[in-house]
N, CA, C and O of each residue as an XYZ file, in Angstrom:
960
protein
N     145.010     52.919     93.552
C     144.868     54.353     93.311
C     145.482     54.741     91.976
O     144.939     55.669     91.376
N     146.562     54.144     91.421
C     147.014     54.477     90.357
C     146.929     53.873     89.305
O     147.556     54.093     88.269
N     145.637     52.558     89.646
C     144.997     52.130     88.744
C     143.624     52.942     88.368
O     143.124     53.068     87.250
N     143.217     53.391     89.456
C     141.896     54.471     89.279
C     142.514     55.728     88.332
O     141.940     55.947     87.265
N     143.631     56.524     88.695
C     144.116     58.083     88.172
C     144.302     57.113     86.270
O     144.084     57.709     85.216
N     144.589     56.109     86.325
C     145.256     55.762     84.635
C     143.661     55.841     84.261
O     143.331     56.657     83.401
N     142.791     55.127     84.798
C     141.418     55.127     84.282
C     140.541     56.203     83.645
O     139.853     56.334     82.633
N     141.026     57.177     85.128
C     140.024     58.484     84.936
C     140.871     59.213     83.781
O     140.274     60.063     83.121
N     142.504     58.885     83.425
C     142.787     59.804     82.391
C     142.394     58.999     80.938
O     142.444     59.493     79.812
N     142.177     58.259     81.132
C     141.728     57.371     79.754
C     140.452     57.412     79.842
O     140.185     56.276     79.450
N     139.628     57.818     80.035
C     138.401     58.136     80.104
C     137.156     57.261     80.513
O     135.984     57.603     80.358
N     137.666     55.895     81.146
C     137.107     54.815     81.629
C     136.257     55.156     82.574
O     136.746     55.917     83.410
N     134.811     54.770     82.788
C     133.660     55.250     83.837
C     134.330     54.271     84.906
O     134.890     53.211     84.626
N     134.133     54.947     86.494
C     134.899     54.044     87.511
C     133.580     53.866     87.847
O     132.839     54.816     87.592
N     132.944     52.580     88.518
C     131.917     52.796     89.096
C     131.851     52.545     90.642
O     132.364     51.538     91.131
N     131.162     53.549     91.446
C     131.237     53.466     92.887
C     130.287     53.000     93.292
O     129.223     52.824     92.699
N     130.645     52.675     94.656
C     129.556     52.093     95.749
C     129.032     53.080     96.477
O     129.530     54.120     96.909
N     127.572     52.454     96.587
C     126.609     53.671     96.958
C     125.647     53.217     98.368
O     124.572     52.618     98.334
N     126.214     53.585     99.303
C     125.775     52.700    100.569
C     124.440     52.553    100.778
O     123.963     51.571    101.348
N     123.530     53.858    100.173
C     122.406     53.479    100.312
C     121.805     52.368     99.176
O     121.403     51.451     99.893
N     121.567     52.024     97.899
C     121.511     51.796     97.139
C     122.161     50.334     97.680
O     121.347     49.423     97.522
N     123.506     49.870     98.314
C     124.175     48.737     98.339
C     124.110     47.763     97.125
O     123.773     46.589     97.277
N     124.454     48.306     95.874
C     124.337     47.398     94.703
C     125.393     47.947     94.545
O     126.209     47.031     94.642
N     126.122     49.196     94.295
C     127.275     49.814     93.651
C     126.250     50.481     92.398
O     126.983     50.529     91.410
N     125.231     50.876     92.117
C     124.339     51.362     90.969
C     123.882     52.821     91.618
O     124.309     52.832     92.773
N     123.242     53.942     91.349
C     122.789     55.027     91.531
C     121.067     54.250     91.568
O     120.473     53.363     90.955
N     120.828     55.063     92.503
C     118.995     54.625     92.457
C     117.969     56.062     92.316
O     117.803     57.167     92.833
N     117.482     55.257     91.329
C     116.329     56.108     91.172
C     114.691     55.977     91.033
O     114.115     54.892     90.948
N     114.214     56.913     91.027
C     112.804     56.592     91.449
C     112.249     56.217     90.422
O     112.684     56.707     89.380
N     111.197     55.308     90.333
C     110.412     54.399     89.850
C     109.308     55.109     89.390
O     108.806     54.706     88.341
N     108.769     56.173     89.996
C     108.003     56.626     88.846
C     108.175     58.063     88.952
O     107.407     58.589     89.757
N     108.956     58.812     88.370
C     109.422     60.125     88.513
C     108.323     61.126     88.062
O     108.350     62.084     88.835
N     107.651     61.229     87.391
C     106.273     62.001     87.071
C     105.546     61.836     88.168
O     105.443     62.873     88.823
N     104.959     60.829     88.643
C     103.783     61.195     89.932
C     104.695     61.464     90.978
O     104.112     62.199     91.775
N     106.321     61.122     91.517
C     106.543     61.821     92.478
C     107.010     62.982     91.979
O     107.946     63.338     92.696
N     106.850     63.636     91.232
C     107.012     65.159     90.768
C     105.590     65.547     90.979
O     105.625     66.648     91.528
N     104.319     65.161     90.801
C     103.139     65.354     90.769
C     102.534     65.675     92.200
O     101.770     66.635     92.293
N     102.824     64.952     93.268
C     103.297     64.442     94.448
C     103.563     65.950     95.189
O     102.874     66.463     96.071
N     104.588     66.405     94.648
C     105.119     67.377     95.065
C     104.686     68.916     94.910
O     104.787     69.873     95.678
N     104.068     68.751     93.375
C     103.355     69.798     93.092
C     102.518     70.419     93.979
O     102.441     71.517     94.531
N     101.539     68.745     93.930
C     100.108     69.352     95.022
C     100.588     69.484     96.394
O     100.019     70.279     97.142
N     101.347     68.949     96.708
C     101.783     68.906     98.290
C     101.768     71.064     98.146
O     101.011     71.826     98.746
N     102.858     71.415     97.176
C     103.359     72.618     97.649
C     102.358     73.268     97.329
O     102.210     74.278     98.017
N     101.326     73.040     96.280
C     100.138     73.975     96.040
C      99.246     73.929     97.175
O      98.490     74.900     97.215
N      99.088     72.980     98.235
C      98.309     72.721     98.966
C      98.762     73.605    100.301
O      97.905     73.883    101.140
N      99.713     73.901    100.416
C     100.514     74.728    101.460
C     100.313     76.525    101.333
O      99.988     77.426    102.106
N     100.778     76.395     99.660
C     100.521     77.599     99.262
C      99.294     78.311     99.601
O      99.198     79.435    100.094
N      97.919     77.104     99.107
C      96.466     77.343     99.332
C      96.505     77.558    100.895
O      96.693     78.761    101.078
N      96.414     76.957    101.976
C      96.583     76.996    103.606
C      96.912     78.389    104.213
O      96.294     78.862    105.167
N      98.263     79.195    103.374
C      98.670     79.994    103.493
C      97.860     81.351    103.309
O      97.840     82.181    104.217
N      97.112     81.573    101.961
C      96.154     82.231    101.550
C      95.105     82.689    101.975
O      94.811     83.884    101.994
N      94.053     81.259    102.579
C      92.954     81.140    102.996
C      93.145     81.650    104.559
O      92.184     82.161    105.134
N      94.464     81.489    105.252
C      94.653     82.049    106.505
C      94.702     83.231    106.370
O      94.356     83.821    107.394
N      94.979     83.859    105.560
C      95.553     85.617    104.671
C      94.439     86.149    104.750
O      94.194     87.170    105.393
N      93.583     85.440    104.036
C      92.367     86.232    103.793
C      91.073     85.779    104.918
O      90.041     86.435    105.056
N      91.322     84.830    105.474
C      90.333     84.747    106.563
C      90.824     86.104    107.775
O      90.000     86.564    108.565
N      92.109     86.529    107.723
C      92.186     88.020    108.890
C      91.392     89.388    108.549
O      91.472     90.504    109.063
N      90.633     88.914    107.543
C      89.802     90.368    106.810
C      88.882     90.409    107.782
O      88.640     89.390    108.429
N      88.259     91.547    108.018
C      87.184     91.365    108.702
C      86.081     91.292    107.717
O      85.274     90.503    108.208
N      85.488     91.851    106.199
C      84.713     91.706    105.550
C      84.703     90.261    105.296
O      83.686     89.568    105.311
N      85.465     89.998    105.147
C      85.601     88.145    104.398
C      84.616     87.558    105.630
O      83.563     87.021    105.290
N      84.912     87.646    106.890
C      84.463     87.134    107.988
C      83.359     87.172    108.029
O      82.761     86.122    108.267
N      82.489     88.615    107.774
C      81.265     88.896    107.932
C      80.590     88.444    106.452
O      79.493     87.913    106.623
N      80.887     88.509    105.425
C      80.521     87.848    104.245
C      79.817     86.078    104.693
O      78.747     85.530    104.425
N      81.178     85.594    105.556
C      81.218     83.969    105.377
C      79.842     83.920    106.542
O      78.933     83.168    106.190
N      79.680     84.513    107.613
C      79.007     84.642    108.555
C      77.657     84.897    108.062
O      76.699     84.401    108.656
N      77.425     85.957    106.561
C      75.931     85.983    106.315
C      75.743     85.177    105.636
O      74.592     84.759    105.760
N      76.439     84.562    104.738
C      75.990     83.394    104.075
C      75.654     82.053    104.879
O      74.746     81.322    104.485
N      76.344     81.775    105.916
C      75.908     81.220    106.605
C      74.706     80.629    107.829
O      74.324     79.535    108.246
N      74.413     82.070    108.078
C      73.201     82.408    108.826
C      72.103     82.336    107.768
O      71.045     81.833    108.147
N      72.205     82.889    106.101
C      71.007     83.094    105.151
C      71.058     81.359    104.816
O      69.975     81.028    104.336
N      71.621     80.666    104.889
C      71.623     79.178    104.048
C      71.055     78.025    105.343
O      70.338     77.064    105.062
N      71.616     78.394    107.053
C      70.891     78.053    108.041
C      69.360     78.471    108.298
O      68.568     77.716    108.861
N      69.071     79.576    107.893
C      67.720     80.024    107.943
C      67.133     79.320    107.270
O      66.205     78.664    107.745
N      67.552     79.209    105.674
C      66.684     78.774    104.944
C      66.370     77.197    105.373
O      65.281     76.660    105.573
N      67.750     76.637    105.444
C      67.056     75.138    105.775
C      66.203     75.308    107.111
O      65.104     75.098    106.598
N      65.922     75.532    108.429
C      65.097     75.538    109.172
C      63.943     75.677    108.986
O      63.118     74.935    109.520
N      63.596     76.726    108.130
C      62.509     77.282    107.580
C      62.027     75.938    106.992
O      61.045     75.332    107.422
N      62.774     75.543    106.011
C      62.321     74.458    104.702
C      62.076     73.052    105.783
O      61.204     72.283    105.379
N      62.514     72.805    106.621
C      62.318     71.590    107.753
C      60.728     71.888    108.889
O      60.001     70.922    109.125
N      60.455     73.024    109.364
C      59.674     73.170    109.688
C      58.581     73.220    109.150
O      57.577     72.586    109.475
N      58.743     74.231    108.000
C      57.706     74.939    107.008
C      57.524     73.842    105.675
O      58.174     74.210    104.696
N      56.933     72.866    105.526
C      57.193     72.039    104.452
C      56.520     72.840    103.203
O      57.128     72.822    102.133
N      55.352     73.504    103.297
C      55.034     74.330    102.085
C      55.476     75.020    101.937
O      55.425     75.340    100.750
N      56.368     76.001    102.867
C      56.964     76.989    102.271
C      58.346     76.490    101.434
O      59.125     75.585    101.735
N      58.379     77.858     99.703
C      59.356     77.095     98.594
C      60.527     77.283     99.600
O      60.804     77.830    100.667
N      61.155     76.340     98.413
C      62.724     76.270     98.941
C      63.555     77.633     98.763
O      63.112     78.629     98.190
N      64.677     77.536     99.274
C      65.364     78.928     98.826
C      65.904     78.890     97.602
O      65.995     80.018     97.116
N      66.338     77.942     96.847
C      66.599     78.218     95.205
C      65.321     78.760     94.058
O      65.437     79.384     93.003
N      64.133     78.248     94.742
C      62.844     78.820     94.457
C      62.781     80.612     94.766
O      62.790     81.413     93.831
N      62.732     80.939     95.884
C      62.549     81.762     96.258
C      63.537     83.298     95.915
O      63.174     84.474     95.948
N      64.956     82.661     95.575
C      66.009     83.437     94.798
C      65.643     83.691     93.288
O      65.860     84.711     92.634
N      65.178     82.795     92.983
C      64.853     82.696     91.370
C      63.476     83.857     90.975
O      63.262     84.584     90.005
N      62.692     83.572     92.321
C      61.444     84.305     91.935
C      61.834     85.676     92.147
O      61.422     86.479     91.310
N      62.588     86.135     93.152
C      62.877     87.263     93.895
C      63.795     88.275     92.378
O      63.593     89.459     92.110
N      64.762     87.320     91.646
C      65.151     87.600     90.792
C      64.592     88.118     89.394
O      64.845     89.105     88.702
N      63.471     86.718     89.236
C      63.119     87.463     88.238
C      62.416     88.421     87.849
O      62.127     89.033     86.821
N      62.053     88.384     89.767
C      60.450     89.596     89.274
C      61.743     91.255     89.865
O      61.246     91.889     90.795
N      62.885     91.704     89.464
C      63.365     92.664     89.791
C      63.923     92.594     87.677
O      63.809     93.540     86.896
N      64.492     91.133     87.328
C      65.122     91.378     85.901
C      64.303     91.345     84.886
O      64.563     92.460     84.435
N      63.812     91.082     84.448
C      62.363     90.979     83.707
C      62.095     92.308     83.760
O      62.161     92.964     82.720
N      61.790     92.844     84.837
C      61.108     94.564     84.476
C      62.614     95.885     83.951
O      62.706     96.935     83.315
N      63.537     94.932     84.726
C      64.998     96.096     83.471
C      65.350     95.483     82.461
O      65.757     96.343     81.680
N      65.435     94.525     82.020
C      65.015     93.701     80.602
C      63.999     94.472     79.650
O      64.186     94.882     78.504
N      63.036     94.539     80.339
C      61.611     95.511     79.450
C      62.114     96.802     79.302
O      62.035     97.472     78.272
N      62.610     97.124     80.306
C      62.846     98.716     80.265
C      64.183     99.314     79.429
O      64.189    100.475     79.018
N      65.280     98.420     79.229
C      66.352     98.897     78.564
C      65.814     98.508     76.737
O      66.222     99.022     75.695
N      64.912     97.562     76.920
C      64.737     97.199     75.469
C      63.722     98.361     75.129
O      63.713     98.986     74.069
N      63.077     98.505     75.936
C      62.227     99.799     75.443
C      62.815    100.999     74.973
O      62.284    101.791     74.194
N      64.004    101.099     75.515
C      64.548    102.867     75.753
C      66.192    102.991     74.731
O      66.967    103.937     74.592
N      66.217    101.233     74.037
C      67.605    101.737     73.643
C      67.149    101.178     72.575
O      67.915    100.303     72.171
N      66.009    101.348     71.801
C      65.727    101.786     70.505
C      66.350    102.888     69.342
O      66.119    104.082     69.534
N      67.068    102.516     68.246
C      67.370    103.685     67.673
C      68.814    103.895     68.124
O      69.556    104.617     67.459
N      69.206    103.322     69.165
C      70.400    103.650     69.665
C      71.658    102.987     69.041
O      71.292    102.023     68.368
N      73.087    103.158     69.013
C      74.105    102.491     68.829
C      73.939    101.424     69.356
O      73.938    100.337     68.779
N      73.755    101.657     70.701
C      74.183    100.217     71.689
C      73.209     99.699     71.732
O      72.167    100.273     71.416
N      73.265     98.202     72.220
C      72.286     97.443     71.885
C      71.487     97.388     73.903
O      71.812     97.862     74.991
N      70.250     96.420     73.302
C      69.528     95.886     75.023
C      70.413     94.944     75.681
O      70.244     94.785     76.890
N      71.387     94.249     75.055
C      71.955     93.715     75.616
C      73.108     93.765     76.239
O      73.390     93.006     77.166
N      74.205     95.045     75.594
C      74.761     95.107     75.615
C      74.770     96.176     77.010
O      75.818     96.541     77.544
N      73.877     96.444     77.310
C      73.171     97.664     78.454
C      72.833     97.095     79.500
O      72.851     97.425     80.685
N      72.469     96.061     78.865
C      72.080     95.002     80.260
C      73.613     94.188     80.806
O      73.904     94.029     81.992
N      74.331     93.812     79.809
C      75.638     93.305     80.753
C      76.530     94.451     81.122
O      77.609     94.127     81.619
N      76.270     95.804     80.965
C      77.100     96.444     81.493
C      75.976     97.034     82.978
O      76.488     97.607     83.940
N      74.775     96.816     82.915
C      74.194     96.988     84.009
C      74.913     96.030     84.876
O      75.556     96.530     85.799
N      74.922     94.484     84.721
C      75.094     93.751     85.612
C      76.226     93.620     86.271
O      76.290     93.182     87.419
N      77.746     94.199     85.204
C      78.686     94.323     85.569
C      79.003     95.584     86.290
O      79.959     95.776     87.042
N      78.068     96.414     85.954
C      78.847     98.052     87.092
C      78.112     97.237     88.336
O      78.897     97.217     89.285
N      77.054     96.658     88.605
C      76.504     96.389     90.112
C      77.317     95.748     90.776
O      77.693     96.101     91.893
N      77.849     94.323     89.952
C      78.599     93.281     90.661
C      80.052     94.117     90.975
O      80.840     93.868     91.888
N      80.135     94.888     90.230
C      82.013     95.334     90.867
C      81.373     96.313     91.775
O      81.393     95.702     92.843
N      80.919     97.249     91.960
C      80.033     98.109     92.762
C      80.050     97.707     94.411
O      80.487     98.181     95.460
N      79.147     96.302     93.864
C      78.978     95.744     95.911
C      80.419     94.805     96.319
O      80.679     94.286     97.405
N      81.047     94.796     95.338
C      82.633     93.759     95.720
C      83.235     94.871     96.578
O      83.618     94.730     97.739
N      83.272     96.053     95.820
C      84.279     97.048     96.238
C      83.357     97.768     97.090
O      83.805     97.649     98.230
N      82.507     98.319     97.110
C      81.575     98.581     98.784
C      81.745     98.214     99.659
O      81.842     98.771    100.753
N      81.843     96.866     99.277
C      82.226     95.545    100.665
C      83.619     95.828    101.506
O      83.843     95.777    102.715
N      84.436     96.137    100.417
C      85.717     96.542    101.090
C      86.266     97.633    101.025
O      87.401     97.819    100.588
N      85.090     98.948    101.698
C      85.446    100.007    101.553
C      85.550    101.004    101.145
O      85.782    102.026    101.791
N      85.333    100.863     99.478
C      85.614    101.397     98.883
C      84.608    102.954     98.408
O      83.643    102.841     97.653
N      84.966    104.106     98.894
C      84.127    105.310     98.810
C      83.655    105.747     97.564
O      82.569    106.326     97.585
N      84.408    105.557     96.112
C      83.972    105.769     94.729
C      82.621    104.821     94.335
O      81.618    105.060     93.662
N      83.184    103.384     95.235
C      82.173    102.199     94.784
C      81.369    102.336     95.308
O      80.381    102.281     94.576
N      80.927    102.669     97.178
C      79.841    102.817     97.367
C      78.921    103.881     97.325
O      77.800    103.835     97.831
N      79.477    104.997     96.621
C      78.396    105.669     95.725
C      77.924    105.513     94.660
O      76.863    106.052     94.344
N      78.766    104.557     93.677
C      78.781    103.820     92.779
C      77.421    103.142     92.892
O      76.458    103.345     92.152
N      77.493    102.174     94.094
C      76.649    101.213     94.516
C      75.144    101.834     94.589
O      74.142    101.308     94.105
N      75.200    102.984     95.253
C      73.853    103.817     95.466
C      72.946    104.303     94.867
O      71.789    104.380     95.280
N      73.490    104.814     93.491
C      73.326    105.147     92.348
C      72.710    104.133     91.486
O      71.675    104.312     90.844
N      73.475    102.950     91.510
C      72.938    101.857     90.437
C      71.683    101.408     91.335
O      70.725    101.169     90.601
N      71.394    101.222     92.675
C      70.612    100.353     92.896
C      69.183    101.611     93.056
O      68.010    101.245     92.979
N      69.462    102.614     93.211
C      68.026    103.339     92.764
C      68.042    103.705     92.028
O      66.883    104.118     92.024
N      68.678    104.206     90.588
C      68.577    103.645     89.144
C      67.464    102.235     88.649
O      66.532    102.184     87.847
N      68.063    101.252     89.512
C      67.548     99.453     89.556
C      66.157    100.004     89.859
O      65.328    100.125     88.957
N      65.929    100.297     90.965
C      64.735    100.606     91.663
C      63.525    101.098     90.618
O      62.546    100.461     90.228
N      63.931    102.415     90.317
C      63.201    103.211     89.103
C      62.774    102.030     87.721
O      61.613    101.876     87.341
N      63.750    101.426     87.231
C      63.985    100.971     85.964
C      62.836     99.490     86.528
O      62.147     98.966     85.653
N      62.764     99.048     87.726
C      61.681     98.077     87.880
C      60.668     98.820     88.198
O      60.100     98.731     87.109
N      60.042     99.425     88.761
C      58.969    100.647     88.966
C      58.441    100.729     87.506
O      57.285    100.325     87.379
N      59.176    101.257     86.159
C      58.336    101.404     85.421
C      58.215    100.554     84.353
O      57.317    100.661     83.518
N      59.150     99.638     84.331
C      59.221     98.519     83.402
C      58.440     97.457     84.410
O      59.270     96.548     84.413
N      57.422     97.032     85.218
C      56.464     96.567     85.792
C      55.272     97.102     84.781
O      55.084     98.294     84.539
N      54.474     95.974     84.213
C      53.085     96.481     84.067
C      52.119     96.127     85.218
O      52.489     95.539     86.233
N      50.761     96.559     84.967
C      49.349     96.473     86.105
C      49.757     96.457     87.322
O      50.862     96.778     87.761
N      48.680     96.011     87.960
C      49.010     96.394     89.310
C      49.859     95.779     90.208
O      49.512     95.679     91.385
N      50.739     95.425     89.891
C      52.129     94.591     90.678
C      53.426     95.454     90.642
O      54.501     94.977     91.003
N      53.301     96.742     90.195
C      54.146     97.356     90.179
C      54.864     98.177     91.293
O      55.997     98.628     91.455
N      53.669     98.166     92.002
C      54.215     98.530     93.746
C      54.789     97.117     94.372
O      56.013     97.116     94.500
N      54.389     96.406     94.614
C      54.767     94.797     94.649
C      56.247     95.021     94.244
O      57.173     95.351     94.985
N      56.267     94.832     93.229
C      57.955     95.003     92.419
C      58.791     95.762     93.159
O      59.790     95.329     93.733
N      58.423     96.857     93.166
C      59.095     98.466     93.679
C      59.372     97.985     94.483
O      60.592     97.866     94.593
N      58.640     97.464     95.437
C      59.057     97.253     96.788
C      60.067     96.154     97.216
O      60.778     96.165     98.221
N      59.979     95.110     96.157
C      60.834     93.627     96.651
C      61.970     94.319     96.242
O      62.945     94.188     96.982
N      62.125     95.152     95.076
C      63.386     95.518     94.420
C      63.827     96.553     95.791
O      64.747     96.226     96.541
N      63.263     97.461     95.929
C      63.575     98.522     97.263
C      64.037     97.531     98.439
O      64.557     98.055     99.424
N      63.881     96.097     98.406
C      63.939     95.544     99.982
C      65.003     94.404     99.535
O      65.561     93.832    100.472
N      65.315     94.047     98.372
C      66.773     93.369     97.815
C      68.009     94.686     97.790
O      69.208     94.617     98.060
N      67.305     95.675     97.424
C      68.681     96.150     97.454
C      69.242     96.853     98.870
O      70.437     96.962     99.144
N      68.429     97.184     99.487
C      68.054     97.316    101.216
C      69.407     96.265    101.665
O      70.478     96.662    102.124
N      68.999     94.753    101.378
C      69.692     93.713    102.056
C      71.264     94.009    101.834
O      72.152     94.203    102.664
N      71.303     93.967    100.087
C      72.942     93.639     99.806
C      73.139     95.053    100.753
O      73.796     94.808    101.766
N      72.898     95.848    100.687
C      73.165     97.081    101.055
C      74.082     97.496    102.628
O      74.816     98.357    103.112
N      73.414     96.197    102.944
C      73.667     95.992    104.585
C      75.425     95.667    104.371
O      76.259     96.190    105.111
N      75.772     94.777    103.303
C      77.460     94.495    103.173
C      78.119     95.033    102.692
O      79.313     95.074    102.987
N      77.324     95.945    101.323
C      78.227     96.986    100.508
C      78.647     98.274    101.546
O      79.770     98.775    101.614
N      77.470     98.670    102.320
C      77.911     99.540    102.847
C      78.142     99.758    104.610
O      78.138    100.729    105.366
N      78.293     98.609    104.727
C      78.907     98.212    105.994
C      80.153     99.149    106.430
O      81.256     99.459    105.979
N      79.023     99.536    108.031
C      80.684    100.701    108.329
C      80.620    101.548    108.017
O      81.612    102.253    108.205
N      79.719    102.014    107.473
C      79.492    103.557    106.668
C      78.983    104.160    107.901
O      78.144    103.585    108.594
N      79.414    105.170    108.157
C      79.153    106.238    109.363
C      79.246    107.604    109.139
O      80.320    108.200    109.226
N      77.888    108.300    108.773
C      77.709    110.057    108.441
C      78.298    110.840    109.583
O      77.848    110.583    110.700
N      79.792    112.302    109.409
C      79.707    112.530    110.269
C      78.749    113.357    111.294
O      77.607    113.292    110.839
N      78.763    113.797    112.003
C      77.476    114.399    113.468
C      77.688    115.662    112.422
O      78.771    115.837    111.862
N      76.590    116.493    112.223
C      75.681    117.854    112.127
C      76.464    118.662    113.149
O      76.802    118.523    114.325
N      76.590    119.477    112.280
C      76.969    121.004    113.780
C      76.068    121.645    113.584
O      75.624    121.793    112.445
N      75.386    122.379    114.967
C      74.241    123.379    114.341
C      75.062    124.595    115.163
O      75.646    124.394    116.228
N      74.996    125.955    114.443
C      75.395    127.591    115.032
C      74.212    128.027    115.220
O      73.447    128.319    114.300
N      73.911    128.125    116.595
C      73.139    129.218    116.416
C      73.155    130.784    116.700
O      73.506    131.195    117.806
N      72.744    131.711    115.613
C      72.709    132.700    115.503
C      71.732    133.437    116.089
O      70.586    133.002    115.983
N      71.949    134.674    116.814
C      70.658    135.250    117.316
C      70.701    136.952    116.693
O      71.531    137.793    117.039
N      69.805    137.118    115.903
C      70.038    138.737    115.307
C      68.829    139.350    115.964
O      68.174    140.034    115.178
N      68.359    139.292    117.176
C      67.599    140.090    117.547
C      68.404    140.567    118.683
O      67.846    141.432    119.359
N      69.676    140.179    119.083
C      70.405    140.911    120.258
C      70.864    142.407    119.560
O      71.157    142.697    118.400
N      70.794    143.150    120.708
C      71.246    144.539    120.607
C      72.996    144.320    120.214
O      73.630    143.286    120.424
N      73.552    145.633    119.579
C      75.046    145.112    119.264
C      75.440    146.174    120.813
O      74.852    147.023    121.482
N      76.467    145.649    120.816
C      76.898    145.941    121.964
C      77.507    147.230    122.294
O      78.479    147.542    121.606
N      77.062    148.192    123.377
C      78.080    149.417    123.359
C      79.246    149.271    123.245
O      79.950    148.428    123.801
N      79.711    150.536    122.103
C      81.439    150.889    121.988
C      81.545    151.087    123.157
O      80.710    151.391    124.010
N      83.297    150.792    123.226
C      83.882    150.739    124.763
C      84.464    152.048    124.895
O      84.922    152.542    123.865
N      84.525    152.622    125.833
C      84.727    153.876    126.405
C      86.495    154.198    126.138
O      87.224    153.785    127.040
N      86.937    154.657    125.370
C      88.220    155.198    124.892
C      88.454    156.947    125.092
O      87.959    157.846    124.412
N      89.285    157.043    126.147
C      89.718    158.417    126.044
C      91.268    158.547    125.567
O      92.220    157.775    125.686
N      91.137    159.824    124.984
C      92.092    160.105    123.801
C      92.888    161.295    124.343
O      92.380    162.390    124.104
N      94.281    161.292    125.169
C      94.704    162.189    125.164
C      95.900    162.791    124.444
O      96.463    162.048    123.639
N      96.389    164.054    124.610
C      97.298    164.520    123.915
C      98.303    165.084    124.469
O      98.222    166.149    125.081
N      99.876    164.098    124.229
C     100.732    164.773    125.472
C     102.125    165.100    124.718
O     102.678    164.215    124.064
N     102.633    166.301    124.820
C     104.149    166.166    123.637
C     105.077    167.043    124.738
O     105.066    168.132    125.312
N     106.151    165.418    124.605
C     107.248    165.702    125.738
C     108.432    166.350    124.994
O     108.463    166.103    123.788
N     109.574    167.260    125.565
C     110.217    168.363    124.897
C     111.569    167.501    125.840
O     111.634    167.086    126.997
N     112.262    167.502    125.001
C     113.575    166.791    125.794
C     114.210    168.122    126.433
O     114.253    169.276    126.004
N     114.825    167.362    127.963
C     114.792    168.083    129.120
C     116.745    168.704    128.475
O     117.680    168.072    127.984
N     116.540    170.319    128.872
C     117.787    170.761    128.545
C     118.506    171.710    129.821
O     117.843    172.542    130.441
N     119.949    171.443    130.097
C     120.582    171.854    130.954
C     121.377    173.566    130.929
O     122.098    173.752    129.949
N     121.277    174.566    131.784
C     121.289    175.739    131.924
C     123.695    175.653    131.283
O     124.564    175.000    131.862
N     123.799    176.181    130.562
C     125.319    176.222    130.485
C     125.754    177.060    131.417
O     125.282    178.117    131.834
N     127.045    176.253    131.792
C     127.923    176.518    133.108
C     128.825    177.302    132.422
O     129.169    176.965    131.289
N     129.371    178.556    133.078
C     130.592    179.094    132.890
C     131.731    179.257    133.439
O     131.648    179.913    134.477
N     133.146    178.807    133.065
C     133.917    178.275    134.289
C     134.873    179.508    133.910
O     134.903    180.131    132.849
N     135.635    179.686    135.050
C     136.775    180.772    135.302
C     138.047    180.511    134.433
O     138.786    179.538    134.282
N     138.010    181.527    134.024
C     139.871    181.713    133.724
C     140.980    180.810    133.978
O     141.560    180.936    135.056
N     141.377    179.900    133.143
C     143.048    179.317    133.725
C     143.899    180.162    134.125
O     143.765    181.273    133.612
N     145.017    180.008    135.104
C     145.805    180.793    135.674
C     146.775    181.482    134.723
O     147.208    182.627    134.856
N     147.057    180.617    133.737
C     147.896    181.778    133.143
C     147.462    182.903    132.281
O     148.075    183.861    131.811
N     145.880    182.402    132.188
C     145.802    183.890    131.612
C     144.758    184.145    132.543
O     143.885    183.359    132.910
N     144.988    185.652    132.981
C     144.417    186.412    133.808
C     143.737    187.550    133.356
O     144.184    188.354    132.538
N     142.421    187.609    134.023
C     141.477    188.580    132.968
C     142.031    190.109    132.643
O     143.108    190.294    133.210
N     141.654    191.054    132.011
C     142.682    192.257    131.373
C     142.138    192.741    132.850
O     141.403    192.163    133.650
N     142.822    194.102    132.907
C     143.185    194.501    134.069
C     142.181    195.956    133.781
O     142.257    196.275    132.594
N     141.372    196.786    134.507
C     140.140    197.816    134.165
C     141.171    199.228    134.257
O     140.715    200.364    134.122
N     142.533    198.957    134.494
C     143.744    200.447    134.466
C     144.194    200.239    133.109
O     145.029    200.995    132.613
């Protein structure tokens, strides 16, 4: 011991035994980057678990995962039974282009002369829609009027940016796409019930009610004055 205290004051490293290790050396890990790496994903992977449970208690999230699911089961059944009928990446594409193509025509037509450009009209078209049905989806009362607005706006802007006779055709796929999203943006939406009054002005108004009016004025009640006799010592004058 008082070979160790001379050591440690002279500044000599003591070296100890390390039971796990059993060399008397400190041990360390062999590749310290991947078990740091190791650890990362482990905790990011927990973190993620945590999240996805978070957001699976939504009820929109639920019904989102549920239509995509039912629209991507449909389609394959369809595509297994139906061998001529297109596939659904076909059928998205066509559905698409025959709604963008006619507001493509129509913003390039109309923003002639203008500051802003066709394009620049067109990504802010695409961006008010897409935040529009996000926030519809969850509620949101600014967005889903928001939402209502742009998609019969959409409607119109394919209607007349359609040439010949496919323009009802158009109108209509566009009227029956936005129909669909419509079903999630505005999910839950409930108008309240109508009150109806009804009024009837052919009734007679009703007789005044019978009021009699009288007139009564009470006089406060007054007492006759008493006159009391003489105290004894003085005695009334005498008539001698």
């Amino acid at each position: 011991m008082r070979a160790a205290a001379r050591s440690v004051k002279r500044g000599t490293p003591i070296m100890t035994t390390n039971s796990t290790a059993g060399n008397g050396h400190q041990h360390t890990p062999r590749w310290p980057s991947l078990q740091w790496a190791r650890g990362w994903i482990s905790h990011r992977t927990r973190q993620a678990r945590t999240k996805l449970a978070q957001l699976w208690g939504y009820e929109t999230v639920r019904h989102l995962a549920f239509s995509a699911a039912v629209t991507l089961l449909g389609a394959w059944v369809l595509g297994q039974f139906l061998p001529g009928m297109p596939g659904l990446a076909t059928t998205v594409d066509a559905v698409g282009a025959t709604i963008d193509d006619p507001v493509r025509r129509y913003l390039v037509a109309h923003t002639q002369g203008l500051p802003i450009t066709a394009f620049t009209t067109y990504s802010i078209w695409k961006a008010l829609g897409l935040i529009a049905f996000v926030l519809g989806a969850l509620h949101n009362g600014p967005a889903r009027l928001a939402w209502a607005v742009w998609g019969a706006a959409t409607v119109i802007m394919v209607s007349i940016g359609t040439p010949g006779p496919g323009r009802p055709i158009a109108t209509a796929v566009g009227l029956l796409a936005w129909a669909a999203l419509s079903s999630l943006a505005l999910r839950g939406l409930r108008l309240p019930p109508l009150a109806f009054v009804h009024v009837d002005v052919h009734n007679e108004a009703p007789p005044p009610p019978d009021v009699q009016v009288s007139t009564e004025i009470r006089m406060p009640r007054t007492e006759p004055p008493q006159y009391l006799p003489y105290p004894l010592p003085f005695l009334p004058p005498s008539p001698n």
